[in-house]
BALUMTI-147514 format. One record per residue (C-alpha): residue number from 1; x, y, z. Coordinates in Angstrom, 2 decimals. Layout:
// residues N
lodren / px / py / pz
NUM / X / Y / Z
...
END
This chain:
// residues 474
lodren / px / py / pz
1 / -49.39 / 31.09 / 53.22
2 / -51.01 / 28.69 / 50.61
3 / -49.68 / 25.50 / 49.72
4 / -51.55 / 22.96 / 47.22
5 / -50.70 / 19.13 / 48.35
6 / -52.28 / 16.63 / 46.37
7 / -53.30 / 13.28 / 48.20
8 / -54.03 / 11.37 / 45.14
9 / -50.44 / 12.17 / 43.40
10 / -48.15 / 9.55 / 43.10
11 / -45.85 / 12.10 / 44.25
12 / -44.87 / 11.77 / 47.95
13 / -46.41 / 15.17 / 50.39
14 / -42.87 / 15.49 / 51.25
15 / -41.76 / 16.37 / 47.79
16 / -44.77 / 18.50 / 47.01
17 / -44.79 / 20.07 / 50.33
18 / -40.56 / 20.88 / 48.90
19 / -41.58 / 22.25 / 45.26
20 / -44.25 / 23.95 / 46.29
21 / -41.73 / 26.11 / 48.62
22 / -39.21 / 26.20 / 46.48
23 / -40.81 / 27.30 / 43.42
24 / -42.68 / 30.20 / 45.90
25 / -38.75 / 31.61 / 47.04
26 / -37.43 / 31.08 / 43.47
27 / -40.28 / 33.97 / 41.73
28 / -40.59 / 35.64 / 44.91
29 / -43.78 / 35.04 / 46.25
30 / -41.80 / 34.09 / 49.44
31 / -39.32 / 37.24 / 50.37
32 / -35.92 / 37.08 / 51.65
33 / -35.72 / 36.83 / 55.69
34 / -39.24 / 35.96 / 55.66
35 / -40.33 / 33.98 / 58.70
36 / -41.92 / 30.14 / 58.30
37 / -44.30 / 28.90 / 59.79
38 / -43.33 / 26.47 / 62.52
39 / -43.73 / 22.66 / 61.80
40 / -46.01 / 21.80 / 63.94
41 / -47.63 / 24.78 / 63.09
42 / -48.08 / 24.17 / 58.91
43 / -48.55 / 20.41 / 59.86
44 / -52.11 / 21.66 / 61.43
45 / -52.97 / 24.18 / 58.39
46 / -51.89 / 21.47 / 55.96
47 / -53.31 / 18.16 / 57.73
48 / -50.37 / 16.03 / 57.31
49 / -48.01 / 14.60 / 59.29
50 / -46.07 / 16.92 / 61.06
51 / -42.79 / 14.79 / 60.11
52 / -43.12 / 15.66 / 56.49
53 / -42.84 / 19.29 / 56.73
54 / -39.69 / 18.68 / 59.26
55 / -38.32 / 16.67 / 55.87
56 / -39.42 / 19.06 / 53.58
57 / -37.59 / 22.23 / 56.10
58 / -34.34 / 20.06 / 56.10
59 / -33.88 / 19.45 / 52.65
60 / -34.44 / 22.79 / 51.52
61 / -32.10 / 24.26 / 54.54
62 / -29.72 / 21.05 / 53.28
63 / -29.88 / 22.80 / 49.65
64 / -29.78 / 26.51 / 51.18
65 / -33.04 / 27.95 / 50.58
66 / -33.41 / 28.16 / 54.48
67 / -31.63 / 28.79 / 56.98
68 / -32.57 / 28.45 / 61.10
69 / -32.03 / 31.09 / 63.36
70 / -31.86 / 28.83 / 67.21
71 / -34.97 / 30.27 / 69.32
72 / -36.27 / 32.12 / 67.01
73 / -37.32 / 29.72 / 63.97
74 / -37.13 / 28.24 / 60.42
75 / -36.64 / 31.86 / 57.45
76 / -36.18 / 32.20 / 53.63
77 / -32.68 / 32.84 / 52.23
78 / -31.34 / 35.98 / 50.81
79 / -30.56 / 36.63 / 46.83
80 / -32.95 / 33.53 / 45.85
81 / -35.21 / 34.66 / 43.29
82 / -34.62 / 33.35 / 39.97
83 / -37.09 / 33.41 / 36.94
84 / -36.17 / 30.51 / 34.97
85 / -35.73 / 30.84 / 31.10
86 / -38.50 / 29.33 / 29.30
87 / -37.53 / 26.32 / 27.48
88 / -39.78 / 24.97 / 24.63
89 / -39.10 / 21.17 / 24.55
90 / -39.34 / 18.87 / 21.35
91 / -42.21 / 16.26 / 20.87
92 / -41.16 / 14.04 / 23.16
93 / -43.18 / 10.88 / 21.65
94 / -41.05 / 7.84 / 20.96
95 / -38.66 / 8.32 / 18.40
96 / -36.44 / 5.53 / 16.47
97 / -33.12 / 4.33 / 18.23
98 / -31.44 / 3.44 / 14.96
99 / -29.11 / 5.80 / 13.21
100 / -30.16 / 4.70 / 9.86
101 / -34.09 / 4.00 / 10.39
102 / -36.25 / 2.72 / 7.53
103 / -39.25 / 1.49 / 6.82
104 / -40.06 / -2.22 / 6.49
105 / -41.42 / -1.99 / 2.78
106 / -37.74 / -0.16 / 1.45
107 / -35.21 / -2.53 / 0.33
108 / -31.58 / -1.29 / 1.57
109 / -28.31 / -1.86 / -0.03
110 / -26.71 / -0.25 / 2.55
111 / -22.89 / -0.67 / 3.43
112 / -20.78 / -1.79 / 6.33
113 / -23.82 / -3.48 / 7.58
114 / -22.93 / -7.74 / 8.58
115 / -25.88 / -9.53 / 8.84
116 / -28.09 / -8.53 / 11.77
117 / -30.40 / -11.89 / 11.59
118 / -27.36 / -14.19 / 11.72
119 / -25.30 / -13.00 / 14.85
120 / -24.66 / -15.74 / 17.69
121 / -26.29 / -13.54 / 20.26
122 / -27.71 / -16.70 / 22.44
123 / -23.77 / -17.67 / 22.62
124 / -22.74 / -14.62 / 23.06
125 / -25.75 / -14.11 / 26.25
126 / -24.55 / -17.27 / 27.82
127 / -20.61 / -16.10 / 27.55
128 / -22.02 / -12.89 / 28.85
129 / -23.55 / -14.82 / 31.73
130 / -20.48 / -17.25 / 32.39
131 / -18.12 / -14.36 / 32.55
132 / -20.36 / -12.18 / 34.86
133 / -20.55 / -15.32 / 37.40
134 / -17.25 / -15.68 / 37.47
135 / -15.80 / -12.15 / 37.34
136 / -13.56 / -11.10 / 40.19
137 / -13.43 / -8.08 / 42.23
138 / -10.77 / -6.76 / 40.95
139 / -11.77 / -6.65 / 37.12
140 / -14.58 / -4.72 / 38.50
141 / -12.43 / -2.37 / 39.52
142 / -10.75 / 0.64 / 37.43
143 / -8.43 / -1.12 / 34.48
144 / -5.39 / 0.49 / 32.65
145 / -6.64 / 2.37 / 29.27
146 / -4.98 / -0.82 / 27.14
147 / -7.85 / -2.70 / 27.61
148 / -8.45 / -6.13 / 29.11
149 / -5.16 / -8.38 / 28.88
150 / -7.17 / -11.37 / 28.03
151 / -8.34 / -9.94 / 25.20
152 / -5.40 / -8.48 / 23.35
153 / -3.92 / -12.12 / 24.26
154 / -6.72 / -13.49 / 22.32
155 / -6.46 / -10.81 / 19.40
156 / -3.04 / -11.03 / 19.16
157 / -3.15 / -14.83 / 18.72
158 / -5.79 / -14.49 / 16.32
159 / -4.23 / -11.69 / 14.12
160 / -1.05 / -13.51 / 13.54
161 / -2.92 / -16.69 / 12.46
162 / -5.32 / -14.57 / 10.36
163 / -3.91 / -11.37 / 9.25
164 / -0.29 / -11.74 / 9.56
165 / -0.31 / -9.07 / 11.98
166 / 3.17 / -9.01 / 13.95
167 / 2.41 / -7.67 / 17.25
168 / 2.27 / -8.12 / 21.66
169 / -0.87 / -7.81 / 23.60
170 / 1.59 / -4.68 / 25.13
171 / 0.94 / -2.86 / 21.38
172 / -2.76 / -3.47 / 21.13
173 / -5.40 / -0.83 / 23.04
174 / -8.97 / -1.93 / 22.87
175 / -11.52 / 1.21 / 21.65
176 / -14.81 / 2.11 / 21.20
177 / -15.30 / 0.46 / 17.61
178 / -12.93 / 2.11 / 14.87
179 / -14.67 / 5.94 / 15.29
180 / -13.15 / 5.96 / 18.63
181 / -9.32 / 5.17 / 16.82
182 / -9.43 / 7.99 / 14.60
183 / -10.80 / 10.28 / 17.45
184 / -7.46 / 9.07 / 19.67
185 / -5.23 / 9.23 / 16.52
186 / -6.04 / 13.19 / 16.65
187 / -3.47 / 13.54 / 19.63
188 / -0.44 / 12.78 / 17.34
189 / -1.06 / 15.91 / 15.01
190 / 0.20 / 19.37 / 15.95
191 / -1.74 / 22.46 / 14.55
192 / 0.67 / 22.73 / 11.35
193 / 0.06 / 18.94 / 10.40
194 / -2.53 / 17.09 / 8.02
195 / -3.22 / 14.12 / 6.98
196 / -3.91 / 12.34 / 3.56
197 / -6.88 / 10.39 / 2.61
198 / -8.05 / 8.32 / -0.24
199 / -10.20 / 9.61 / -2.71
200 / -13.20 / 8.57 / -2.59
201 / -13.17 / 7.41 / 1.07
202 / -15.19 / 6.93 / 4.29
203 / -17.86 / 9.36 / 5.01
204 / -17.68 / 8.77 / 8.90
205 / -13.50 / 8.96 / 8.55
206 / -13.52 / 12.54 / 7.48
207 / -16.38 / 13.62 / 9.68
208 / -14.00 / 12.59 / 12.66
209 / -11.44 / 14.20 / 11.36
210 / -12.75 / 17.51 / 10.29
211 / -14.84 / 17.18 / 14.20
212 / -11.37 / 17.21 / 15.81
213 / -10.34 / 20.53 / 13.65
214 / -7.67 / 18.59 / 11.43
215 / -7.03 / 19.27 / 7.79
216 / -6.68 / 16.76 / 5.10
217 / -6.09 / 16.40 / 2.30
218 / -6.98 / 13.67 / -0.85
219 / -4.86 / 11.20 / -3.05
220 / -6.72 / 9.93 / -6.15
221 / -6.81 / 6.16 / -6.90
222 / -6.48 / 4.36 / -9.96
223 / -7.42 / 0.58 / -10.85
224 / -4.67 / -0.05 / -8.35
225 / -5.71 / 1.71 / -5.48
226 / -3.87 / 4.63 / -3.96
227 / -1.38 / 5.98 / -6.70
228 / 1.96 / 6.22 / -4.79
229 / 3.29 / 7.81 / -8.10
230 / 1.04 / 11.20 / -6.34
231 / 2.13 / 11.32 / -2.92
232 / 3.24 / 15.17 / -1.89
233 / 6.76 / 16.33 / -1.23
234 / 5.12 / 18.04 / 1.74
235 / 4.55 / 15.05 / 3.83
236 / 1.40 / 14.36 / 5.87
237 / 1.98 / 13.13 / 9.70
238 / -1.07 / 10.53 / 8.99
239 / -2.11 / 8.29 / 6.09
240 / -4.94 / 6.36 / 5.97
241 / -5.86 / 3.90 / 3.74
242 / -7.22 / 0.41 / 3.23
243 / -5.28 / -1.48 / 0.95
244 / -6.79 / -4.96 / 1.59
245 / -10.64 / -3.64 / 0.25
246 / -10.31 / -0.36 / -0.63
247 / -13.41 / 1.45 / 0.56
248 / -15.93 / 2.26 / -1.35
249 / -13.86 / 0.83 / -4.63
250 / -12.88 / -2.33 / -3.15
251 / -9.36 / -2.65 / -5.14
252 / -6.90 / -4.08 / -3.84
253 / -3.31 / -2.36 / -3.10
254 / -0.64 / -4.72 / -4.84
255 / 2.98 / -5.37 / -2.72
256 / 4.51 / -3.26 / -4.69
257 / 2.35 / -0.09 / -4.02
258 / 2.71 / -0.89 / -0.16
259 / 6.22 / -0.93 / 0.10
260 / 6.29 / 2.18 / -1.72
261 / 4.31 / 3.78 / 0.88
262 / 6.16 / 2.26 / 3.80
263 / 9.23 / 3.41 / 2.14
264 / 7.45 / 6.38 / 1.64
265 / 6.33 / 7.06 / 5.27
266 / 10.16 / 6.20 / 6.53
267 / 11.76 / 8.75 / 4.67
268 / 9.46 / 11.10 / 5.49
269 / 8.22 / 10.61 / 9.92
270 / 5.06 / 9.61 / 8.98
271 / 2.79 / 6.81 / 10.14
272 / -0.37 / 4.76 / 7.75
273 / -2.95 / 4.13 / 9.21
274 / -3.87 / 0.72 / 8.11
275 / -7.84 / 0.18 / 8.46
276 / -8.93 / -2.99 / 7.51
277 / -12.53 / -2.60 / 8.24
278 / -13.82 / -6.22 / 6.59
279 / -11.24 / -8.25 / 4.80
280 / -11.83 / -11.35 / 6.77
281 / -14.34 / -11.92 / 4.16
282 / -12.68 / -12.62 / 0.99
283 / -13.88 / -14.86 / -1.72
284 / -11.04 / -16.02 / -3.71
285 / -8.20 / -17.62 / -2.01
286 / -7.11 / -16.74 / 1.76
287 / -7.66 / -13.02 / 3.21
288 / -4.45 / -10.80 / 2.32
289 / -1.90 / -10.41 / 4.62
290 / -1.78 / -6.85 / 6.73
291 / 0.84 / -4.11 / 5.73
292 / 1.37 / -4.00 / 9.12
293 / 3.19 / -6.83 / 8.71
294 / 5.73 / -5.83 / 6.39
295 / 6.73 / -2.90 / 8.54
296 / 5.01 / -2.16 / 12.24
297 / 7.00 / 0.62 / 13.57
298 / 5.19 / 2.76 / 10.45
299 / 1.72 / 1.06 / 10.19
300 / -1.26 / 1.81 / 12.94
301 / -3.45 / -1.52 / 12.20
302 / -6.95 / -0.68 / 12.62
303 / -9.60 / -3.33 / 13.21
304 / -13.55 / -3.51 / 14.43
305 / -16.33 / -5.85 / 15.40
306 / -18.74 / -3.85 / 13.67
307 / -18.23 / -5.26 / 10.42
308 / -17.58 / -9.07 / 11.50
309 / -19.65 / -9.56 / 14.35
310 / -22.66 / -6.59 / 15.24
311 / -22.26 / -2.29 / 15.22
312 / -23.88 / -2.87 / 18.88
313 / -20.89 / -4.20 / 20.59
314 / -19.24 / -0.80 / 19.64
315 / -15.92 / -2.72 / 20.18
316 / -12.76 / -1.99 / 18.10
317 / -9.08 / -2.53 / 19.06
318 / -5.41 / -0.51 / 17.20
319 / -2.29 / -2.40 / 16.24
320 / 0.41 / 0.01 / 17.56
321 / 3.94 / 0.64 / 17.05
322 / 5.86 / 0.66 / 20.44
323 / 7.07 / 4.71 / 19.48
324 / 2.97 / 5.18 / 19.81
325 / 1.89 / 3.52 / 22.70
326 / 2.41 / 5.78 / 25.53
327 / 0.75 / 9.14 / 23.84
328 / -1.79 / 7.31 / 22.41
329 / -2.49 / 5.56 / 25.96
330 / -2.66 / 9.04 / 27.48
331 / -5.23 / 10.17 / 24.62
332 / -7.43 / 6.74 / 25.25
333 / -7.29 / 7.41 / 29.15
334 / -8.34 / 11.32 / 29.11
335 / -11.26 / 9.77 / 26.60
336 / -12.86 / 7.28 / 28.94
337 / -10.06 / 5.62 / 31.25
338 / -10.87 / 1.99 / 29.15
339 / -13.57 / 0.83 / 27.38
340 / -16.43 / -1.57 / 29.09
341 / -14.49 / -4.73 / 30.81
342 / -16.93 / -7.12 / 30.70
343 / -17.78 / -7.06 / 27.25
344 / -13.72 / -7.57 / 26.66
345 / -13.78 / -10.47 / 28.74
346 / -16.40 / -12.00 / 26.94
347 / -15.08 / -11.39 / 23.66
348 / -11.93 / -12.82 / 24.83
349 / -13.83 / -15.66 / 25.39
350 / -15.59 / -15.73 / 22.58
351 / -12.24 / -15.93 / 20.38
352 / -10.58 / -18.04 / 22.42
353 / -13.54 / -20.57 / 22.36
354 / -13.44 / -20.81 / 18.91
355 / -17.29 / -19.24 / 18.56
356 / -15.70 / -15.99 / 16.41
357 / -13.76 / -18.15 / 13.69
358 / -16.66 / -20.14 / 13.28
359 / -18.99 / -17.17 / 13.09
360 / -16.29 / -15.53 / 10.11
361 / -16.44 / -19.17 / 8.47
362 / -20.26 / -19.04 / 8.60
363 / -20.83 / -15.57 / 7.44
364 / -18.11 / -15.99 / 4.65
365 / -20.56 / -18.40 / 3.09
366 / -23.75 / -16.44 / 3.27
367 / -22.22 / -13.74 / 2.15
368 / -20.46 / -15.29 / -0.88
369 / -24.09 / -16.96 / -1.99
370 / -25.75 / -13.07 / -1.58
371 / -22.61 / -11.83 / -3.66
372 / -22.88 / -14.42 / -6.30
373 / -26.71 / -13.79 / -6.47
374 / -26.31 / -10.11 / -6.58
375 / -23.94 / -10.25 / -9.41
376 / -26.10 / -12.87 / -11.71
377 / -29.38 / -10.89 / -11.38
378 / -27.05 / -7.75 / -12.51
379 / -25.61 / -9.27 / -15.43
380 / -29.31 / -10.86 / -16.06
381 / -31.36 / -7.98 / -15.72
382 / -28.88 / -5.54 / -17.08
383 / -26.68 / -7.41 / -19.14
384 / -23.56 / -5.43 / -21.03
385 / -24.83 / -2.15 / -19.69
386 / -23.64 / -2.86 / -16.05
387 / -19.90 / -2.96 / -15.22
388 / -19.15 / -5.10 / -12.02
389 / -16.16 / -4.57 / -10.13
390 / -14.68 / -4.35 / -5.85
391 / -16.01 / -8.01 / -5.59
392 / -13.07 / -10.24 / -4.35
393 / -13.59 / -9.23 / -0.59
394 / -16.03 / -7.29 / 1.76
395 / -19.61 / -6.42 / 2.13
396 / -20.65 / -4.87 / -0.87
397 / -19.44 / -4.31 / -4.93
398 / -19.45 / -1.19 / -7.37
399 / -21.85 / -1.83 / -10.46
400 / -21.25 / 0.74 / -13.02
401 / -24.19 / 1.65 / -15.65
402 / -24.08 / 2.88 / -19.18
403 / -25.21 / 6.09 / -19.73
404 / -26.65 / 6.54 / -16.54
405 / -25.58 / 9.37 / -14.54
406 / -27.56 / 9.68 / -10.78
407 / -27.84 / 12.42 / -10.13
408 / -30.15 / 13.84 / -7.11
409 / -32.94 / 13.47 / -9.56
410 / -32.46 / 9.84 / -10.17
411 / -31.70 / 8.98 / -6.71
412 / -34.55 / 10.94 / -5.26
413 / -36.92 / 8.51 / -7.40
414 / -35.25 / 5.63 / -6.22
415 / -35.47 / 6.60 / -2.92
416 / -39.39 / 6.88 / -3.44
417 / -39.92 / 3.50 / -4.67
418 / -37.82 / 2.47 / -1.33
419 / -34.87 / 1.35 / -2.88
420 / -32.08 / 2.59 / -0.50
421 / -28.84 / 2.78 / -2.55
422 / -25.58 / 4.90 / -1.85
423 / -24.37 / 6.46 / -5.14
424 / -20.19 / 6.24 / -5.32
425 / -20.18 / 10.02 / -5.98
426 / -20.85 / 10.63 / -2.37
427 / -17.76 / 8.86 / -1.14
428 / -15.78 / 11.95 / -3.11
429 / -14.02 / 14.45 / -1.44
430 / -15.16 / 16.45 / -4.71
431 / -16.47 / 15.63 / -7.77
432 / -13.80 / 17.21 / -10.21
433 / -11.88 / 14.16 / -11.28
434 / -8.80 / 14.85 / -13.20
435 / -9.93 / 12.65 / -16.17
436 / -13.42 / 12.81 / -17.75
437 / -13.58 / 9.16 / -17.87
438 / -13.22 / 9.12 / -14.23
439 / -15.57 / 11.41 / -13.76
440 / -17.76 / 9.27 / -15.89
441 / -17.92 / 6.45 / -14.02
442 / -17.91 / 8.50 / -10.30
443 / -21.33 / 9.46 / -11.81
444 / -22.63 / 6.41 / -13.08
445 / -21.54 / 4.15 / -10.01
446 / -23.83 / 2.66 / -7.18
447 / -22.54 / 0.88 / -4.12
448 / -24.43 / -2.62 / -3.49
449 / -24.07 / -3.58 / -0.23
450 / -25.11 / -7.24 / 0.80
451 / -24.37 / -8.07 / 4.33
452 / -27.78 / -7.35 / 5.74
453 / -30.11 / -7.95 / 2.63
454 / -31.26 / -10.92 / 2.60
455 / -31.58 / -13.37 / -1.16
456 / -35.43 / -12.41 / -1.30
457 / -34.69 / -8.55 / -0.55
458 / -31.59 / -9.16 / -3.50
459 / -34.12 / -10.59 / -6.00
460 / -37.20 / -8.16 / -5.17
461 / -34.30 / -5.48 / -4.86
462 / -32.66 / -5.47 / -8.41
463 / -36.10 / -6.57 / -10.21
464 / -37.39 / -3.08 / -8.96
465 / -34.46 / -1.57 / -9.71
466 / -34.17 / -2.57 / -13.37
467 / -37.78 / -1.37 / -13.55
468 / -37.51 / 1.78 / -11.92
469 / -34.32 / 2.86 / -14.00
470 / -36.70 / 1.05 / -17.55
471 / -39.46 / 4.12 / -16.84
472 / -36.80 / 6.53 / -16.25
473 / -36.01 / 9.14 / -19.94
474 / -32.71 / 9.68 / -19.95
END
């Protein structure tokens, strides 16, 4: 009996003395009901300490690979042999952490991105730090799936004032960012239900919803947003929309359109999903008032961090009606029990301190410079051939160029001259319009987001742009 120990190996002899007896029963080389050696015994042939091969014995008798017969000695267990399936493993050299990784020379006008370079994280470390110091036992322990009570407290407080949102801290249930609301929604849909989107729409909405096997299907928009004048006779169960910045349009749903579809989701047992993802930062006059507010025993009021504050916190929280709240309390329990407390408490803190307002306030005013920029070098470098529109609220805008239709072609050369920008086309559930001037402009749209690129980035940004697009036959 052979066994290779290795004195230099930062591996301890115990463990090596283990594999290397292990992996001998597991192909065989060892046989069933063979007899060990003693310990004292392989302690001499090996030269170690006689105490490690009594470890390595007991943990593989602990895990069943031996078993001791009293008197007689230490033997190998029956039925062990196992050849283990070869597995060819990826390079495992460091790879990116970021979802959406790019290189430092590419300027992005990506959306739904706030401004990474501007987020109070030193606050936010020594909130962190306060609430960790002072945390009691007992908020270390298990918490119900709601959330944190000091934070729906907080939010509720805060929506009122803000949004107009008429709710309890009993209604609200604190997620994982607004990914992990649609997921939970999925428990209030039988197998014969579906629910209606927008057209065009969020990407990462329809991924969750087609992930959790349910069918949808689109409602076309018009220059007022969702056309009420369209919605079926055959009722979805869920509607979602977001009628304070439509995404990716960014028009706005008038009062008359949103009682239509309350009235609309009365008569008929359904529920809107309400998801205002970024409407805190509006540019002309005060943020709109939620539909939630005009009737919250039909609207599900969705709201995130990602957007206002950073995509890390992955923090999000629903606006239920009280019909909702035990099912989807079930759903959020079976999905992790809550979300992480101590991050709630210090967001809690956070808006009760006054540090989030002030943050919105802040933001608001970089973001309305970058928006104003954005839109001058447009009009400047592109002058009557650019139509701008979506740019009373949000994150980004919709410019809309004459006789320019990007297609993979075009976007493919932008893309190699590292300009990183999201054509509107791929917000479409299709791309069969019902009118040909819609269609028109689906093709000739890019989305221009601005909450993480910077004035420079803006400037170097559309100057390449306008350049790229000047060398490009049409």
């Amino acid at each position: 009996m052979y066994f290779s120990l290795d004195r230099g190996s930062s591996l301890a002899l115990t463990k090596q003395l283990y594999m290397e007896i292990k992996t001998a029963i597991l192909n065989g080389t060892l046989n069933p009901n063979m007899k060990l050696p003693s310990t004292r015994k392989l302690a001499g042939d090996l030269t170690v300490s006689r105490n490690v091969v009594i470890e390595a014995y007991g943990q593989l008798a602990a895990e069943g690979y031996l078993y001791s017969v009293e008197g007689s000695g230490t033997y190998i267990g029956e039925g062990l042999q196992y050849n283990k399936i070869k597995t060819v493993y990826m390079d495992m050299q460091r790879k990116p952490d970021l979802l959406y990784p790019s290189s430092d020379d590419c300027i992005s006008f990506r959306t739904g991105v706030p401004d990474l370079h501007s987020i109070p994280i030193l606050k936010w470390g020594k909130i962190y730090k306060e609430v960790t110091q002072a945390v009691t036992p007992g908020q270390l322990d298990y918490q119900n799936s709601y959330g944190t009570y000091e934070l729906r407290l907080a939010l509720t407080k805060y929506l009122q004032r803000m949004r107009g949102v008429f709710t309890v801290p009993e209604h609200i249930m604190i997620t994982g960012g607004a990914a992990q609301a649609f997921n939970l929604l999925s428990c209030l849909l039988s197998e014969k239900d579906y629910v209606l989107v927008e057209n065009p729409s969020s990407n990462g909405l329809r991924h969750t919803l087609k992930a959790n096997g349910i069918s949808y299907k689109p409602i076309s928009l018009d220059s007022l947003g969702l056309e009420t004048n369209q919605l079926p006779a055959h009722a979805p169960k869920l509607l979602f929309t977001t009628p304070s910045h439509q995404f990716p349009t960014g028009v706005l749903l008038p009062i008359k359109r949103r009682i239509s579809l309350i009235k609309y989701a009365l008569e008929k047992d359904a529920y809107i999903i309400e998801d205002d993802y970024d409407s805190e930062f509006r540019y002309e006059g005060s943020p709109i008032q939620s539909m939630q507010n005009i009737e919250p025993s039909r609207v599900i009021y969705i709201g995130t961090f990602s957007k206002t504050l950073s995509p890390a916190i992955r923090m999000g929280y629903m606006v239920l009606p009280e019909a909702l709240v035990p099912k989807i309390n079930a759903a959020k329990y079976a999905a992790d029990i809550h979300s992480p407390i101590l991050e709630q408490l210090t967001m809690a803190k956070f808006i009760e301190e006054g540090f989030y307002e002030k943050h919105i306030q802040r933001m608001k005013r970089i973001y309305a410079g970058r928006r104003a920029l954005l839109i001058r070098l447009l009009k400047e470098y592109f002058q009557d051939t650019v139509a701008i529109s979506g740019t009373n609220a949000g994150l980004h805008l919709v410019g809309t160029f004459r006789n320019i239709h990007f297609g993979n072609e075009i976007l493919q050369i932008l893309s190699d001259n590292n300009l990183a920008i999201h054509p509107l086309r791929h917000f479409f559930i299709n791309e069969k319009p019902s009118s040909s001037n819609n269609s028109q402009f689906i093709s000739r749209s890019l989305i221009f987001g601005y909450g993480n690129t910077d004035t420079e980035e803006i400037k170097n940004g559309i100057k390449k742009l306008h350049a790229v697009l000047g060398n490009i036959k049409f």
